[in-house]
Backbone as CSV, one residue per row, in Angstrom:
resi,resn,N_x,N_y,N_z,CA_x,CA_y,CA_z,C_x,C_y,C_z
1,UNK,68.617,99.234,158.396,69.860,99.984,158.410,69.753,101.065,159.471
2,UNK,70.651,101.330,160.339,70.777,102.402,161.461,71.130,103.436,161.099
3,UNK,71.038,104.439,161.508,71.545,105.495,161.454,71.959,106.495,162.416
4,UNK,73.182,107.135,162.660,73.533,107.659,163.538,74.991,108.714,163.041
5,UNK,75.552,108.677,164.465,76.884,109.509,164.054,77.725,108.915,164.773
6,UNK,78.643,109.492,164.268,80.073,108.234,164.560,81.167,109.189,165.782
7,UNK,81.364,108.307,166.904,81.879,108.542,167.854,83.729,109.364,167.416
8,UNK,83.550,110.603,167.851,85.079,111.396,167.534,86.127,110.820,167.336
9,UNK,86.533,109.625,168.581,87.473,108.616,168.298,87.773,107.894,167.296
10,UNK,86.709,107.514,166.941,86.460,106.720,165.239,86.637,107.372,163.870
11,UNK,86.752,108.645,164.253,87.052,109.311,163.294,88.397,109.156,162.167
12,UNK,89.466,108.361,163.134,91.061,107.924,162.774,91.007,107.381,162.288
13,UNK,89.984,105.844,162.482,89.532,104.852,161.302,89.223,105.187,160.456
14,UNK,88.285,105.922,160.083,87.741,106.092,158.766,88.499,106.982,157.939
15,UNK,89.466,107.712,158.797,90.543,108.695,157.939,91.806,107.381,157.568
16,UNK,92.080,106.590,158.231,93.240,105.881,157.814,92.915,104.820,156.834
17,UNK,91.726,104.139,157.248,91.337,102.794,156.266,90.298,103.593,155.230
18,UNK,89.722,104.484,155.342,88.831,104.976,153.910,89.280,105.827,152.991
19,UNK,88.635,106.002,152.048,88.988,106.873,150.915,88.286,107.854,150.426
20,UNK,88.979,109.092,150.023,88.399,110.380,150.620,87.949,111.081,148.951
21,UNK,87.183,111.912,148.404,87.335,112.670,148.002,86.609,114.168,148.047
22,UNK,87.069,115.459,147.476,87.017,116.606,148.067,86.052,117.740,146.699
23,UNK,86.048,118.817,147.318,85.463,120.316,146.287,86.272,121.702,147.143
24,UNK,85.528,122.382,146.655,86.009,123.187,147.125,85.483,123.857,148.690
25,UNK,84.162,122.899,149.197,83.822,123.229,150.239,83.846,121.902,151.398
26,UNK,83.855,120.950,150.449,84.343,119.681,151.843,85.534,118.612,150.938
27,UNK,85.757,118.374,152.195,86.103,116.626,152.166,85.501,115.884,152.905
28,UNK,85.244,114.559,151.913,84.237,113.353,152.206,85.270,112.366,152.574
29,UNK,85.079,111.882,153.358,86.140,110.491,154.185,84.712,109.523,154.055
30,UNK,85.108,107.978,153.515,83.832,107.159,153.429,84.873,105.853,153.930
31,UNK,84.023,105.009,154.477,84.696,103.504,155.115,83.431,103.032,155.096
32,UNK,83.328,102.047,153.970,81.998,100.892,154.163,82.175,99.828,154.964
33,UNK,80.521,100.097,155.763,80.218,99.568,157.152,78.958,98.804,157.350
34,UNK,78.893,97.795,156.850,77.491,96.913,156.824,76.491,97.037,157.813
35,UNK,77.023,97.385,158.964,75.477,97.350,159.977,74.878,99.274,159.955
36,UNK,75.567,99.762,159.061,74.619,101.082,158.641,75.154,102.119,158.337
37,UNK,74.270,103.366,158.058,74.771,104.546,157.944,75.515,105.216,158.937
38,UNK,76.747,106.292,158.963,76.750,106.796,159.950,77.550,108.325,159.788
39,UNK,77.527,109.667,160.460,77.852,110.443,159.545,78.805,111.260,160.850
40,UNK,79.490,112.246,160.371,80.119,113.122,160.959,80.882,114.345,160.794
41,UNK,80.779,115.063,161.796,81.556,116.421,160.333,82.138,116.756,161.857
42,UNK,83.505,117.679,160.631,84.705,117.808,161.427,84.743,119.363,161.082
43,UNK,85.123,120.747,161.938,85.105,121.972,161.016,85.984,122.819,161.854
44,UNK,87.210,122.713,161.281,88.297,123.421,161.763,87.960,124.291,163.030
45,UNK,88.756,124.678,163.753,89.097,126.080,164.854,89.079,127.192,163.860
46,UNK,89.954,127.316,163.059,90.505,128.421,162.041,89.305,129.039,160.962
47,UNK,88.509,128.050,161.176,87.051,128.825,160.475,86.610,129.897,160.917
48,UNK,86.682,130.054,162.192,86.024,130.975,163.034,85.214,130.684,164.456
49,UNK,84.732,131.540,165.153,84.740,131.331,167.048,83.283,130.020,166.493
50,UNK,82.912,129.346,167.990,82.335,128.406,167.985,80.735,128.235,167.380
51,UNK,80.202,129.830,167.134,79.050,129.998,166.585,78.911,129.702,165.283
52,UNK,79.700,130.318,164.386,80.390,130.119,163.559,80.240,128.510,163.062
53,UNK,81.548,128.065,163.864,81.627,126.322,163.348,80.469,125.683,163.920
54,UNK,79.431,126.129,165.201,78.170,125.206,164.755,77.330,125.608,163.788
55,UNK,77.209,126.486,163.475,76.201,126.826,162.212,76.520,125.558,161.569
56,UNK,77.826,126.031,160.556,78.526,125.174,159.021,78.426,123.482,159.570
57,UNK,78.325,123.280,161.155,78.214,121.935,161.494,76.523,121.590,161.254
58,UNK,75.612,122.602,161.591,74.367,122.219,161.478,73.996,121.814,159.968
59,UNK,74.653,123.164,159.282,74.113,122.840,157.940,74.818,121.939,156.987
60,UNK,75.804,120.929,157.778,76.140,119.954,156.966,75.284,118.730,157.029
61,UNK,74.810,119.224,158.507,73.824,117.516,158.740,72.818,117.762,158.010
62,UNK,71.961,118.793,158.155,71.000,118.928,157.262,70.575,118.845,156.142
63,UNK,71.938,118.973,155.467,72.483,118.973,153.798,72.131,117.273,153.681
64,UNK,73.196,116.473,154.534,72.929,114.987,154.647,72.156,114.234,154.508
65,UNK,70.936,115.147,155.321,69.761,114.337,155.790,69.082,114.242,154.404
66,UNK,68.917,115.746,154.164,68.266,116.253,152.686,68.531,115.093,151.671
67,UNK,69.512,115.083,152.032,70.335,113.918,150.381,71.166,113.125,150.708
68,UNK,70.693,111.827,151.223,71.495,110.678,151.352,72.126,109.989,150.301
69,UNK,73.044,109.498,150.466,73.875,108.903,149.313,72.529,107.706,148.957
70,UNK,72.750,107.044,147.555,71.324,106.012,147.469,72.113,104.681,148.054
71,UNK,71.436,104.193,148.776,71.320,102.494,148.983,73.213,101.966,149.515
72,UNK,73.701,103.419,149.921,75.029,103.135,150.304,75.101,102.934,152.335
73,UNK,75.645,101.666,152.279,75.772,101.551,153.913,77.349,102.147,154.403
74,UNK,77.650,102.861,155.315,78.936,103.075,155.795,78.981,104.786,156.447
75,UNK,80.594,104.613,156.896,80.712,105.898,157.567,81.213,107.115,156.831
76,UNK,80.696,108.054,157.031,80.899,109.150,156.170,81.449,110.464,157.127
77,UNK,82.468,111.124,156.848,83.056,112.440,157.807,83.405,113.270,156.980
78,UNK,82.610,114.292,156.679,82.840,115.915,156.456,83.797,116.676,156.994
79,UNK,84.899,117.310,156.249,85.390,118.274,156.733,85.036,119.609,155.656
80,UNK,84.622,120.338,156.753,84.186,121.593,155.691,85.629,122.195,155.407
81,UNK,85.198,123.124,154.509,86.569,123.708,154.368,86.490,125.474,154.567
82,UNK,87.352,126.238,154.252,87.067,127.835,154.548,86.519,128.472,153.788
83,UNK,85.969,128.187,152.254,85.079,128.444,150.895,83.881,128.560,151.756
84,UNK,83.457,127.176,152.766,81.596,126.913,153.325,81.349,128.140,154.113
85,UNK,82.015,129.176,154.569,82.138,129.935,155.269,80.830,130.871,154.853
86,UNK,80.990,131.580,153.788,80.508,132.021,152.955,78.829,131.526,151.989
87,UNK,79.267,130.265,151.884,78.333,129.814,150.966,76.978,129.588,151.726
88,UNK,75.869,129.465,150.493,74.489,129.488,150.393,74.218,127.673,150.906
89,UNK,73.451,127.581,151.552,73.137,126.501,152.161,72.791,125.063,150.687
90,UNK,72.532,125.901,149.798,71.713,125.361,148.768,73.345,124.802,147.635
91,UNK,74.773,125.949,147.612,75.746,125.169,147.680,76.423,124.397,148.273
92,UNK,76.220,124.013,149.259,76.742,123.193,150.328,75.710,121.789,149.957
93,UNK,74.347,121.720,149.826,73.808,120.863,149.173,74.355,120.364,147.771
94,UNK,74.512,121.400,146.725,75.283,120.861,145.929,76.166,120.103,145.752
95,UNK,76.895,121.087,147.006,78.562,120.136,146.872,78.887,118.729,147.267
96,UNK,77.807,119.056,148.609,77.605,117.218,148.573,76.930,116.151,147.819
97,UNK,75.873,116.413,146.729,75.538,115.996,145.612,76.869,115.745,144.770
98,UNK,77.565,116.453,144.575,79.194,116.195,143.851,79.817,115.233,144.390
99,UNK,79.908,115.068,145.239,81.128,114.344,146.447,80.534,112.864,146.084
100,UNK,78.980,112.997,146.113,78.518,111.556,146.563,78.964,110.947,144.788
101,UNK,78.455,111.702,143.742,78.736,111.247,142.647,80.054,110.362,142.264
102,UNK,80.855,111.755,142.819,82.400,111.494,142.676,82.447,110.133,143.288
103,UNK,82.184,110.036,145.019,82.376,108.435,145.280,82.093,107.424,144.584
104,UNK,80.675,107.444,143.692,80.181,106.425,143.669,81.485,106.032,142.605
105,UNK,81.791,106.658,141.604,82.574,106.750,140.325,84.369,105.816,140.552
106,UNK,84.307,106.260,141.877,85.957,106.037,143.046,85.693,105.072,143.525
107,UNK,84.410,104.325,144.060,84.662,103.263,144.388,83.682,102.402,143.601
């Protein structure tokens, strides 16, 4: 299984053909994709200047890496929301522990 990140463009796909669910610090966009994993995060302008949105971008991948969904192949896109702003790296782990649950339950 590969792993990587999914080209910006592609991002439309997985928002139009997948199914999403949310917390109070992301939304998860998922589209199952047999030849592998693949991940991406999206984090508003309105969050704040660009230091800012790479941080909350770093510490989503990291969150990811930390805790992969189990034995699930496909594309996955984060949008943080304006709550992650704030939060402890260790909720942002959480929350994606939630999200993945929630999917498994949704699909």
């Amino acid at each position: 299984m590969t792993s990587g990140r999914i080209p910006a463009p592609s991002y439309r796909k997985v928002y139009a053909e997948g199914r999403s669910v949310s917390n109070r610090l992301l939304v998860l966009y998922y589209l199952a994709d047999p030849t592998g994993m693949k991940m991406g995060v999206s984090v508003p302008g309105r969050l704040g200047k660009a230091t800012v949105r790479n941080k909350l971008r770093r510490r989503v991948k990291e969150a990811f890496r930390r805790f992969p969904p189990d034995a699930v192949s496909g594309q996955f896109v984060f949008i943080v929301r304006r709550g992650a702003t704030g939060a402890a790296f260790q909720d942002l782990v959480d929350s994606m522990r939630g999200l993945f649950k929630r999917m498994a339950t949704v699909w």
